[in-house]
KOLLUM-971037 format. One record per residue (C-alpha): residue number from 1; residue in one letter; x, y, z. Coordinates in nm, 4 decimals. Layout:
BEGIN
NUM  A  X  Y  Z
...
***
This chain:
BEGIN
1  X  0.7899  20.5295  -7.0333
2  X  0.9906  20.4308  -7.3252
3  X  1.2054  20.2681  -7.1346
4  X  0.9599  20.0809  -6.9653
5  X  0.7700  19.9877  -7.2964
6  X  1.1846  19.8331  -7.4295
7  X  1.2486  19.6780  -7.0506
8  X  0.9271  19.5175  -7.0875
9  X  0.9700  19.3984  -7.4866
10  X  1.3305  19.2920  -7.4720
11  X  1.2561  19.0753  -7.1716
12  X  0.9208  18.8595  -7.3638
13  X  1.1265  18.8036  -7.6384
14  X  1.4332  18.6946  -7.4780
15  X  1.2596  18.4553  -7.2166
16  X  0.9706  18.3353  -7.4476
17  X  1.2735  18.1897  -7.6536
18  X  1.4536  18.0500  -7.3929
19  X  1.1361  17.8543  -7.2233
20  X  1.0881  17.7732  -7.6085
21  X  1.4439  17.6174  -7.6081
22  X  1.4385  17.5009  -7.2298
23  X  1.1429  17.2144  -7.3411
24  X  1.2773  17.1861  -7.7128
25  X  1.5331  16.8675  -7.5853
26  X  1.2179  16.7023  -7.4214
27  X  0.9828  16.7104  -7.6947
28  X  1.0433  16.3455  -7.7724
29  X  0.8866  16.2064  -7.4763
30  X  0.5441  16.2283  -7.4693
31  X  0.5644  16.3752  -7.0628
32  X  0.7540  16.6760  -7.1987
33  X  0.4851  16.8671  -7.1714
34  X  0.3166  16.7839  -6.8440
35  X  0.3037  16.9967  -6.5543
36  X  0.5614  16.7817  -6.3772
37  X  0.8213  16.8065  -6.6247
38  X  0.7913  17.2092  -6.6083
39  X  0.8349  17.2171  -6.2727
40  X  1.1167  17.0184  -6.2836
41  X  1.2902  17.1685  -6.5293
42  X  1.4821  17.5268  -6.3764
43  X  1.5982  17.6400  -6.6878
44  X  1.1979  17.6870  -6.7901
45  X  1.1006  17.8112  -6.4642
46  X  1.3440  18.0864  -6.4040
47  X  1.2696  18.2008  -6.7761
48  X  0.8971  18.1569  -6.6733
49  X  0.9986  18.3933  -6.3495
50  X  1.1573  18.6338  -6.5563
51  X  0.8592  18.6725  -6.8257
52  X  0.6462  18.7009  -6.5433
53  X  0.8196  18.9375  -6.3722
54  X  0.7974  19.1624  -6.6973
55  X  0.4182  19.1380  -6.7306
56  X  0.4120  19.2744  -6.3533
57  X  0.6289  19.5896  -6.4745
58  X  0.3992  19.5712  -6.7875
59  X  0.1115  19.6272  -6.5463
60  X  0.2646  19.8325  -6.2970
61  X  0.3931  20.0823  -6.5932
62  X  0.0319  20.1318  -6.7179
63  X  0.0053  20.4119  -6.4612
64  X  0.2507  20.5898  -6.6025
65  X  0.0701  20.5670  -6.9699
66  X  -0.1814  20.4663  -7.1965
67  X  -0.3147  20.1192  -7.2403
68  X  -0.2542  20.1823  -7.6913
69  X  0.0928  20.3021  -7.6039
70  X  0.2423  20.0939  -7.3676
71  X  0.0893  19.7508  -7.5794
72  X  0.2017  19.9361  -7.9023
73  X  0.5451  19.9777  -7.7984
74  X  0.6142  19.6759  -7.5922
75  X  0.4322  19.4456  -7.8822
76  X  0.6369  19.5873  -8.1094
77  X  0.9851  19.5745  -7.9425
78  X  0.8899  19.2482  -7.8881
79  X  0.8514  19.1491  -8.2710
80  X  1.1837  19.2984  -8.3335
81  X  1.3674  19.0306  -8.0385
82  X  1.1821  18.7361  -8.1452
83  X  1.2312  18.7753  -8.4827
***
């Protein structure tokens, strides 16, 4: 479960920074942000993939434990990438 709960962490923070990054060079034009744009840009998506992908094993490992434990843990293995 623990390993689960740091999978699950380590993998939000690391892709929530690199979609972050992915659509920090288009920010200047004011179609950065569209739908479009995202699906154009594969650096986003496959970070986008990725995160998903995590909040499947996030969902999948809640049969193994606790709702508290498994949001406590991954939350907070989370905080400790991103920041």
């Amino acid at each position: 479960m623990l390993l689960l709960c740091a999978a699950v962490g380590l993998v939000w923070g690391v892709t929530n920074a690199l979609m972050k990054a992915s659509t920090a060079a288009d920010t200047s034009d004011s179609k950065a942000w569209s739908l479009g744009a995202l699906l154009r840009n594969w650096k986003y998506l496959t970070a986008l993939a990725a995160n998903q992908s995590a909040s499947l094993l996030f969902l999948w490992s809640l049969a193994e434990a606790t709702l508290l434990a498994m949001a406590l843990m991954s939350a907070g293995i989370y905080l400790c990438v991103t920041s």
